[in-house]
C-alpha positions as CSV (number, residue, x, y, z in Angstrom):
1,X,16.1,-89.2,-38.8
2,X,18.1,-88.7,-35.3
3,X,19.9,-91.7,-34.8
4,X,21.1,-92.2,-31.1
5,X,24.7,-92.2,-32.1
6,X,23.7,-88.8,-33.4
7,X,22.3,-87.5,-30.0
8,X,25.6,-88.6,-28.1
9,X,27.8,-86.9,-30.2
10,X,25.8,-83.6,-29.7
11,X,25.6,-84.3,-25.8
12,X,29.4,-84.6,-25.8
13,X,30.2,-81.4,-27.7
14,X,27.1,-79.3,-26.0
15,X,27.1,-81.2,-22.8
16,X,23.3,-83.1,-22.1
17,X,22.0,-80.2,-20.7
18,X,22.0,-78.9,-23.7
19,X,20.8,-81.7,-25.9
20,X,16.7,-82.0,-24.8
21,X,15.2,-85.5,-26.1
22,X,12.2,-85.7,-23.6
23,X,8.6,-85.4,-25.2
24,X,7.7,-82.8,-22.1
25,X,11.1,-80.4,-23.9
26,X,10.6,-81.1,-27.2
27,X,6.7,-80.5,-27.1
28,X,7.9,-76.7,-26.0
29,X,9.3,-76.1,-28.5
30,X,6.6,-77.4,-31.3
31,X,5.2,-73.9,-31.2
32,X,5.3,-70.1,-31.7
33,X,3.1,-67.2,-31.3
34,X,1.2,-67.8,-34.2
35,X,-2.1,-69.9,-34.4
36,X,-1.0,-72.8,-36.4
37,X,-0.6,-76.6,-35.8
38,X,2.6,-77.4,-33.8
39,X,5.1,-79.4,-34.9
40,X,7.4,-82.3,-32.3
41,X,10.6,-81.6,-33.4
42,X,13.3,-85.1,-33.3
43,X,15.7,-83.1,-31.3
44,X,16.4,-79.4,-29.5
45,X,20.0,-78.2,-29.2
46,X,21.8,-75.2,-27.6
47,X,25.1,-74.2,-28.1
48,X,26.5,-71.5,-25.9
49,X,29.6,-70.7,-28.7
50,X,29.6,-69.4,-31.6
51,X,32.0,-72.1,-32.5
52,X,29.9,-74.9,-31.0
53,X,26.7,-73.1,-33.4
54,X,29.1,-73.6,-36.5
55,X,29.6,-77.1,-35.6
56,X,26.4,-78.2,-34.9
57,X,25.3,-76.8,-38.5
58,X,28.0,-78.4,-40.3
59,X,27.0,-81.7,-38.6
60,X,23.3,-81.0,-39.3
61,X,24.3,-80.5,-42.7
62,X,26.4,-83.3,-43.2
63,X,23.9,-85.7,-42.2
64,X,21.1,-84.4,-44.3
65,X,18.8,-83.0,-40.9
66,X,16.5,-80.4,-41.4
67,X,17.2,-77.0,-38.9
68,X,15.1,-74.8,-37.9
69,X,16.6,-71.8,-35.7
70,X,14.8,-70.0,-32.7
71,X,15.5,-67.4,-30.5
72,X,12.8,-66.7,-28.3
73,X,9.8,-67.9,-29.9
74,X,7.3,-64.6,-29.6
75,X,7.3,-64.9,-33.6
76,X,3.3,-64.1,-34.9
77,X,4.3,-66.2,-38.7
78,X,5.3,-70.0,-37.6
79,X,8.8,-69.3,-38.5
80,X,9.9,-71.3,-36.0
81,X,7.8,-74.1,-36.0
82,X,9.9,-77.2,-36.4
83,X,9.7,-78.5,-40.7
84,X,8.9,-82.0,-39.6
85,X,9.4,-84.3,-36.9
86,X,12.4,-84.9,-38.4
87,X,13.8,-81.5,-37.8
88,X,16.5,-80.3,-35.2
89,X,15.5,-76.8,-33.4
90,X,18.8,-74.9,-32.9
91,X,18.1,-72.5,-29.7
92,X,20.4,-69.4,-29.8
93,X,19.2,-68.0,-26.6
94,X,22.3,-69.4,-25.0
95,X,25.0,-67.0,-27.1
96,X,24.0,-64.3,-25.6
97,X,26.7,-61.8,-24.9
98,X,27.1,-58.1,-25.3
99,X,30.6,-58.2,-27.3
100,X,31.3,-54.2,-27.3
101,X,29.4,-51.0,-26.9
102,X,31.3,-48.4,-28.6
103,X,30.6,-45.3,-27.0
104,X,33.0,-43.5,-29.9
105,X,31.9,-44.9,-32.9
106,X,28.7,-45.6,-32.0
107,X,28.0,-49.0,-32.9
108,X,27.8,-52.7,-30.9
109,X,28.4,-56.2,-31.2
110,X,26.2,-58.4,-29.9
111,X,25.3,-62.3,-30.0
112,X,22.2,-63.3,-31.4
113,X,20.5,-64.3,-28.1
114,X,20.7,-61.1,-26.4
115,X,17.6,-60.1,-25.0
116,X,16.6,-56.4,-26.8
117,X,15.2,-54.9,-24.0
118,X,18.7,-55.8,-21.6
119,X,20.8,-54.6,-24.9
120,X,18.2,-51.3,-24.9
121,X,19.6,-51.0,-21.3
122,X,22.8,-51.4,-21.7
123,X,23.5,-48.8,-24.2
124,X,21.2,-46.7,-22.2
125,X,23.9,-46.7,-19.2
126,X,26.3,-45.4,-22.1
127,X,24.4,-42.5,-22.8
128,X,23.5,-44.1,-25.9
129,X,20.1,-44.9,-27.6
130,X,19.3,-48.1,-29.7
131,X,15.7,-47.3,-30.7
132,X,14.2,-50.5,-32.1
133,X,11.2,-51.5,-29.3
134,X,9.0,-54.6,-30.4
135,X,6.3,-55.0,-28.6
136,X,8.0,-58.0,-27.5
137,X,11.3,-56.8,-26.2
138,X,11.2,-57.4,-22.7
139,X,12.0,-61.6,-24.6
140,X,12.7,-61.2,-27.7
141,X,16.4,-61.3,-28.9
142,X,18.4,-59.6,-31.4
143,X,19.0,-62.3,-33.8
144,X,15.3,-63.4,-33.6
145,X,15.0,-59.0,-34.7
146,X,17.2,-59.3,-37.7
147,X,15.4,-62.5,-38.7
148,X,12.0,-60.9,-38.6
149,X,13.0,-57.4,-39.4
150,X,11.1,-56.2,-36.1
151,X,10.0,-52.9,-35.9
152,X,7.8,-51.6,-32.7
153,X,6.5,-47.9,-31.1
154,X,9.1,-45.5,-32.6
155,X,9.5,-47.0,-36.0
156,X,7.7,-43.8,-37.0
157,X,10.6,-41.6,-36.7
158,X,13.5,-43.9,-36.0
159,X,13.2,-46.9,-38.6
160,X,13.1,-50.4,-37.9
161,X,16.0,-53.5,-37.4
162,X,16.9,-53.0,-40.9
163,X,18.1,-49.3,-40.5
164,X,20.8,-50.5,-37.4
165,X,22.4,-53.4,-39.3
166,X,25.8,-52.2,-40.0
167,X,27.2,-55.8,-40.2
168,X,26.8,-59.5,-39.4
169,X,28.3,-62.9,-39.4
170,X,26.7,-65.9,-40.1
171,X,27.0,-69.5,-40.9
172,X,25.4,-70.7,-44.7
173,X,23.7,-74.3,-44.5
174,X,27.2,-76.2,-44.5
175,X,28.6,-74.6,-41.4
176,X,31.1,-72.5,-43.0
177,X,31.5,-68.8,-41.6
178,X,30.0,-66.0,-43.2
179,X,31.1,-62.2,-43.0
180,X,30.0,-59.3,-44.2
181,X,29.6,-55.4,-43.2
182,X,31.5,-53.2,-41.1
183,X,32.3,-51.3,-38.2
184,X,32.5,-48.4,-40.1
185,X,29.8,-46.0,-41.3
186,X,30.3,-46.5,-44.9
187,X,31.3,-50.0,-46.5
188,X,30.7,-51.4,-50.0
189,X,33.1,-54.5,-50.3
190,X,31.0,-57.4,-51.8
191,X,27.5,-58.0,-52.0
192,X,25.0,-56.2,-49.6
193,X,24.3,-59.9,-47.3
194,X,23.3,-57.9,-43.7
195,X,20.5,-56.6,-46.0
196,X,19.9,-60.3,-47.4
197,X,19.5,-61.8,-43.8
198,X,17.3,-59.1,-42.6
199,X,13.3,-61.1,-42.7
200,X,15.3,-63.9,-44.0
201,X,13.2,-65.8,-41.3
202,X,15.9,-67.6,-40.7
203,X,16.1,-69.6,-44.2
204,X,19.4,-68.5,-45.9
205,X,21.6,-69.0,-42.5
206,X,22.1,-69.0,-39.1
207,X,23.2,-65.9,-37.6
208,X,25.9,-65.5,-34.7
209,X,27.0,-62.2,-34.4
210,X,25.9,-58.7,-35.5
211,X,27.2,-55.0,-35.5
212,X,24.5,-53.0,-34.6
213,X,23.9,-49.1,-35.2
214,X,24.1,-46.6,-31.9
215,X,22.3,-43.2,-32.0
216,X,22.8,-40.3,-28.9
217,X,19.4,-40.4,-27.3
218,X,17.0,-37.3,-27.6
219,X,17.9,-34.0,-25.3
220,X,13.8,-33.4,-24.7
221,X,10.3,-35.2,-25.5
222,X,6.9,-34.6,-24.7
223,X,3.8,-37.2,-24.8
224,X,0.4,-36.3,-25.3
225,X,-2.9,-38.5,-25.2
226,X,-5.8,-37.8,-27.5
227,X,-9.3,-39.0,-27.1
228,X,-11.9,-39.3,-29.6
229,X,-15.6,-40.0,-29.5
230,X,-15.3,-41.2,-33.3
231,X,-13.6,-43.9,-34.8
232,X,-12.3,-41.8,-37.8
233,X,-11.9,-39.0,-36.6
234,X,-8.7,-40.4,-34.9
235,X,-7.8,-42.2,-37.9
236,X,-7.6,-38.8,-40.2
237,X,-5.9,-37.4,-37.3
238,X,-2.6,-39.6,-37.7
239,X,-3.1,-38.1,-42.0
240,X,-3.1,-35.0,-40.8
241,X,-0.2,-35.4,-38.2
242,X,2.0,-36.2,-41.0
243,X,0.6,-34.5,-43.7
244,X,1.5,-31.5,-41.4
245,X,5.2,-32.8,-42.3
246,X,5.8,-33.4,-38.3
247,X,7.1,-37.2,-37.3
248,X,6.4,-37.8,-34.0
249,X,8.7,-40.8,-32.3
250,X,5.3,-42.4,-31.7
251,X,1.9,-42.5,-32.4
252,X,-0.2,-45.3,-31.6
253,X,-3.5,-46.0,-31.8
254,X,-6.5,-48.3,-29.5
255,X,-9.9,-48.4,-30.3
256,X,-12.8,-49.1,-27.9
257,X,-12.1,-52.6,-27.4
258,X,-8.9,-52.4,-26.8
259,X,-8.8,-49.6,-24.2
260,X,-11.3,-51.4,-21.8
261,X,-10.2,-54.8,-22.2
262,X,-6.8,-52.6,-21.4
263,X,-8.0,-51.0,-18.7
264,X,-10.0,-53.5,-17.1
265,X,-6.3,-55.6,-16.4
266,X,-4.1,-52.6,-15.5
267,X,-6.4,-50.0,-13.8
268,X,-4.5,-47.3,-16.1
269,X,-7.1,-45.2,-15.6
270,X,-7.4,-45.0,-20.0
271,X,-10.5,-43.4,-21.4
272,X,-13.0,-46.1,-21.2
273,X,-15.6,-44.0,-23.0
274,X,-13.9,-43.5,-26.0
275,X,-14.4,-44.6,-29.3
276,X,-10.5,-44.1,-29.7
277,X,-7.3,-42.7,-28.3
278,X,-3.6,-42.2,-29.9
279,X,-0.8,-42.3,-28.1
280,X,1.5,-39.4,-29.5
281,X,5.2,-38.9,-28.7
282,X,7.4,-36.3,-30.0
283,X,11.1,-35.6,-29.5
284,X,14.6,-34.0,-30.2
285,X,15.8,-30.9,-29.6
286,X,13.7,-28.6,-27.3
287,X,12.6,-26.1,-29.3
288,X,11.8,-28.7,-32.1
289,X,9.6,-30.2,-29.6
290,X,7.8,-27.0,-28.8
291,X,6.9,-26.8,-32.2
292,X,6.3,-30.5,-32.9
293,X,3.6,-30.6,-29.8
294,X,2.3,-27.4,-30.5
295,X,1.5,-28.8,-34.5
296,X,0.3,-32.0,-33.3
297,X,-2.0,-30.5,-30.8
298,X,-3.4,-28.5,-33.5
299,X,-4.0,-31.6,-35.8
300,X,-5.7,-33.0,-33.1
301,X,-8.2,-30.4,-32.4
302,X,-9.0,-29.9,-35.6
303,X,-9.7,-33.6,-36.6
304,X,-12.2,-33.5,-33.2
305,X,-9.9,-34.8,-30.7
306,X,-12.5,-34.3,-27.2
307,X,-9.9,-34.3,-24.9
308,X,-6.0,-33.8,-25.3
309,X,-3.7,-34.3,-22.5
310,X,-0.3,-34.5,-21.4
311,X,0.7,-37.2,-18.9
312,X,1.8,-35.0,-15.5
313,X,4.9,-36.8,-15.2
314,X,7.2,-39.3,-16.6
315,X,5.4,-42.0,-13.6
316,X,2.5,-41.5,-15.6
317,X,3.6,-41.8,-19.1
318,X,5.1,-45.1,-18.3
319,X,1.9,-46.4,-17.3
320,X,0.1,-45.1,-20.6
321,X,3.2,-46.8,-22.8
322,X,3.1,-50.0,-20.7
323,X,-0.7,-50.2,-20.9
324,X,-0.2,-49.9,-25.0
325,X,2.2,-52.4,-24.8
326,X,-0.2,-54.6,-22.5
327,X,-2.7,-54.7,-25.6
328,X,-2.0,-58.0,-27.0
329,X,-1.5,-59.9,-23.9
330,X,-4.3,-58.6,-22.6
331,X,-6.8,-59.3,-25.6
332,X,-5.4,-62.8,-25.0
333,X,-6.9,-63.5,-22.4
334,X,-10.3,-62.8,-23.4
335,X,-10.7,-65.7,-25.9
336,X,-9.1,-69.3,-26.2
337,X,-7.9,-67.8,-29.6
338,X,-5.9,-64.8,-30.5
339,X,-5.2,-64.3,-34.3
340,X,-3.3,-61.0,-34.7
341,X,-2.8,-59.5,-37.9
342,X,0.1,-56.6,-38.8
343,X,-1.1,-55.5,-42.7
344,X,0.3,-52.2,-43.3
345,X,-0.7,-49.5,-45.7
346,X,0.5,-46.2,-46.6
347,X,0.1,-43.4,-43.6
348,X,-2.4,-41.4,-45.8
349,X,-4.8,-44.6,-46.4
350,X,-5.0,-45.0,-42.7
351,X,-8.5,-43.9,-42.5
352,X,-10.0,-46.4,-45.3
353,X,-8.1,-48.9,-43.7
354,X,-9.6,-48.4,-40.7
355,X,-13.2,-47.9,-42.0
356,X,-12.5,-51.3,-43.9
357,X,-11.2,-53.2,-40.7
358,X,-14.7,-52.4,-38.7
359,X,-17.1,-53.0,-41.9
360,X,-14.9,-56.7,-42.4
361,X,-15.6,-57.1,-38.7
362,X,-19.4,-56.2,-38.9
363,X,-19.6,-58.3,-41.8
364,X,-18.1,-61.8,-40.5
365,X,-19.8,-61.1,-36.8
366,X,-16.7,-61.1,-35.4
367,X,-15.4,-59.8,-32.3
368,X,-12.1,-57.8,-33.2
369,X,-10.0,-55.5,-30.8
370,X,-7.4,-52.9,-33.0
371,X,-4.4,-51.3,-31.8
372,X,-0.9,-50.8,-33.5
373,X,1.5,-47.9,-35.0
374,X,-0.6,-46.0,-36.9
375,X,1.7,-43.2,-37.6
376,X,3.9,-45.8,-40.0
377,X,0.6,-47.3,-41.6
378,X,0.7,-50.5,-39.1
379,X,-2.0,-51.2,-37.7
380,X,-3.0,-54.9,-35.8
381,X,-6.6,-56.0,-36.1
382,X,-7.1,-58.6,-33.4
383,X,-9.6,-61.6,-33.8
384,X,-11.2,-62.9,-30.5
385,X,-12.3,-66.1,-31.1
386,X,-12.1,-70.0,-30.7
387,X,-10.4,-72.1,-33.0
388,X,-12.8,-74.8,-32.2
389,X,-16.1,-73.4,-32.9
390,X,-15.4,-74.3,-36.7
391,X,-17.6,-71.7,-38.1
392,X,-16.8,-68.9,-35.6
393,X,-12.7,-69.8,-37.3
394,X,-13.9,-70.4,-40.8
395,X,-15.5,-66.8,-40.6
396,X,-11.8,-65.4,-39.1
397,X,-10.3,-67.2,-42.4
398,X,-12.6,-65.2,-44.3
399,X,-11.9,-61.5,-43.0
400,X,-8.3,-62.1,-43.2
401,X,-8.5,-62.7,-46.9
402,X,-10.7,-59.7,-47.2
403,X,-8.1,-57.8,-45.0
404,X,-5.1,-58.7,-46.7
405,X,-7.0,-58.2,-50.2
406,X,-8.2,-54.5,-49.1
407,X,-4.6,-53.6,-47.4
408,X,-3.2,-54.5,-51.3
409,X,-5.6,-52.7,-53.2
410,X,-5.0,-49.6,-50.7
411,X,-0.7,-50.3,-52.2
412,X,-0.1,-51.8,-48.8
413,X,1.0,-55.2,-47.3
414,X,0.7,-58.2,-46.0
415,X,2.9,-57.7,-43.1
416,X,4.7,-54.7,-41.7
417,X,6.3,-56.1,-39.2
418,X,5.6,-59.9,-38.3
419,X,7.0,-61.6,-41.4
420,X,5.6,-64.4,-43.8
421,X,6.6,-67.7,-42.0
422,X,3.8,-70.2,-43.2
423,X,0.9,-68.4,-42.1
424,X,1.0,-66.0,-45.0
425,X,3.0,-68.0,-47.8
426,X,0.0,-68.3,-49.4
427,X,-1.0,-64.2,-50.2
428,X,2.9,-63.5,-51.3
429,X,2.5,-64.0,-54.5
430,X,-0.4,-61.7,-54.6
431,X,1.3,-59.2,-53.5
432,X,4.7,-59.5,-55.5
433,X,5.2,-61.6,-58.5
434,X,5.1,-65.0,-59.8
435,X,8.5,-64.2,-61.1
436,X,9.5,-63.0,-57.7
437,X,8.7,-66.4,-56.0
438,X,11.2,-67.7,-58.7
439,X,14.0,-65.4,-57.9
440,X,14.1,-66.4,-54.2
441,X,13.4,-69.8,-54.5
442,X,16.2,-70.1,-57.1
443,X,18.4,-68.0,-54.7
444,X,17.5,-70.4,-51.7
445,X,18.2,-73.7,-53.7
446,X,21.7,-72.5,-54.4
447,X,22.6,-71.2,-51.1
448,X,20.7,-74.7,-49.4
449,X,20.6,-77.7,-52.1
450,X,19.5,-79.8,-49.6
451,X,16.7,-77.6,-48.5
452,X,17.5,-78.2,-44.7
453,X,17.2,-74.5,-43.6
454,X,13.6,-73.5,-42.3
455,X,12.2,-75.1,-45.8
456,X,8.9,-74.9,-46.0
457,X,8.6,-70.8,-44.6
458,X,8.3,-67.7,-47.0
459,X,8.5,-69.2,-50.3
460,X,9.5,-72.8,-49.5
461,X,12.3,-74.4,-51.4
């Protein structure tokens, strides 16, 4: 319980701006992106040093309070919905400074509230390329990235969070300082613990600072846009695009739903005939790309593409990018309730994944809208519905069971990119082992005996 005595003390080490008591505050932040029940949370804190953040989790500690971190909030999984109304929400969004961009040994250190698009920018003015894009950037932040293990439109070609983690400080459950990793390329002293935070979900610490891979950006790219009339036709196009051994930096796919629900907001001008359309980027150097484009193209044609085209300038291509990135905020509107799903599958099962997403939809009468990154296997079936219409949701519960069940049996899983939170505690085990459940809860209960840290997300404690 947060005593008052408790409160004051925060107010005069974070100042009371920065100590939010108020049932209007705390009600913000009872929630994420996910649809699940919110959670009032005693108290919300936000420390603007990294030394103020170790303080405030020692104290948390001391006092037996359960913490639960949060960056932004745009997380899909309730992994930042508050424990208990006994819990504290820690808000990092106030350490968020750009340390170093290392222009000559290509790395950066970074706070974890930075926002990833602004940190995307900010390398960019170096001539420099940090290639991780959730669909989310333009709020999410960095340490909310590592936490989830976000991946976005060119984890295709250029990997995911995971892949630019060279290093990382954190604080454990007691408040003491954590280090491990390196500035340099290669570095092997102690135990692998950037890797062990990364889709930690914010359970085995709270993270304060991390040194984060740089890459020189592309010399050349070119986009192209391919419509389909059939549904799987696209979907064995994506096979064939990488069975033809080329890895385009994206490849995204909408079907029907999605591109007029899409167009209808942003006037993109998309294809609102088609049963489908992929969004295809390819890049590196320019006679690579010549090749690459001329490969795709061919893929495309031959897997019944109608129309392929290639965006006249890059005005244009921005507006097909930001339309795909438009699709989930747009099939938000259309219903009171959203319930976006991220199961993932191997590229070459893309097509019985997609057949099985349409049959699951046809079976439950739902109304679904599918979009996603369909050149790494992710793809994000989208219920429309309304939570309060009981048997309209119960029918939703349903097809996710059958989704995640068929994206298993195709050697796939549960999430590719949104993480476990509480919303899919329950399938874990279905997809791992019992003995695995074990493992981490073992390894959770002796990094947090008191089970304070985000307890009840991914395998609970």
């Amino acid at each position: 319980m947060v005593s008052q005595a408790l409160i004051k003390d925060f107010e005069a080490l974070l100042g009371k701006e920065n100590v939010l008591t108020s049932v209007a505050d705390l009600q913000s932040y009872s929630y994420d992106s996910a649809v699940l029940t919110p959670v009032t949370p005693a108290m919300v804190i936000r420390p603007g040093t990294t030394e103020h953040l170790g303080q405030c989790v020692k104290k948390l500690y001391d006092e037996g309070i359960p913490m639960t971190v949060r960056g932004a909030g745009t997380n899909l999984s309730g992994g930042t919905i508050p424990d208990s109304t006994d819990t504290v929400v820690i808000l990092t969004n106030g350490l968020n400074r750009i340390l170093e961009i290392n222009v000559n040994d290509l790395y950066a250190v970074v706070e974890p509230g930075v926002v990833t698009a602004d940190f995307a920018a900010a390398v960019a003015r170096k001539n420099l390329f940090y290639p991780p894009d959730p669909g989310s950037q333009a709020v999410s932040t960095i340490g909310g990235n590592i936490s989830e293990n976000a991946g976005g439109l060119r984890g295709l070609k250029y990997g995911v969070t995971k892949d630019y983690l060279m290093g990382i400080e954190f604080f454990d459950a007691t408040g003491e300082l954590v280090k491990s990793g390196s500035r340099t390329v290669k570095c092997v002293t102690g135990y692998n613990l950037p890797g062990m935070m990364v889709q930690a979900e914010g359970t085995l610490g709270v993270i304060s600072q991390a040194i984060l891979k740089l890459v020189p950006p592309p010399r050349a790219s070119r986009a192209l846009v391919a419509v389909f009339d059939e549904l799987q036709n696209a979907a064995e196009a994506v096979a064939g695009i990488i069975a033809a051994h080329v890895v385009p930096c994206t490849l995204e796919f909408l079907d029907n739903n999605t591109i007029v629900r899409v167009d209808d907001f942003t006037k993109a001008g998309l294809p609102r005939e088609a049963a489908a359309m992929l969004l295809i980027e390819v890049d590196g150097h320019p006679a690579q790309v010549e090749d690459d484009a001329a490969a795709v193209e061919r893929v495309l044609r031959a897997n019944k593409a109608s129309e392929v085209l290639v965006p006249r300038d890059a005005a244009e291509k921005f507006k097909l990018w930001e339309a795909r990135r438009m699709a989930l905020p747009v099939l938000a509107r259309c219903r009171p309730t959203t319930v976006l799903e991220d199961a993932t599958v191997p590229r070459s099962q893309i097509p019985a994944m997609m057949k099985a997403i349409n049959e699951i939809a046809r079976k439950y009468r739902l109304e679904m809208g599918t979009f996603g990154h369909a050149g790494d296997g992710n793809l994000h079936p989208t219920f429309l519905c309304d939570r309060r219409d009981h048997d309209e949701f119960q029918r939703v519960e349903e097809a996710i069971d059958e989704l995640f069940d068929t994206a298993i049996k195709l050697q796939g899983t549960l999430s590719g990119e949104h993480g476990i939170g509480t919303a899919k505690a329950k399938w874990m085990e279905k997809e791992t082992s019992r003995g695995t459940i074990l493992f981490s809860q073992r390894l959770r209960r002796a990094l947090d005996p008191k089970g304070l840290l985000n307890a009840t997300k991914l395998v609970g404690i």
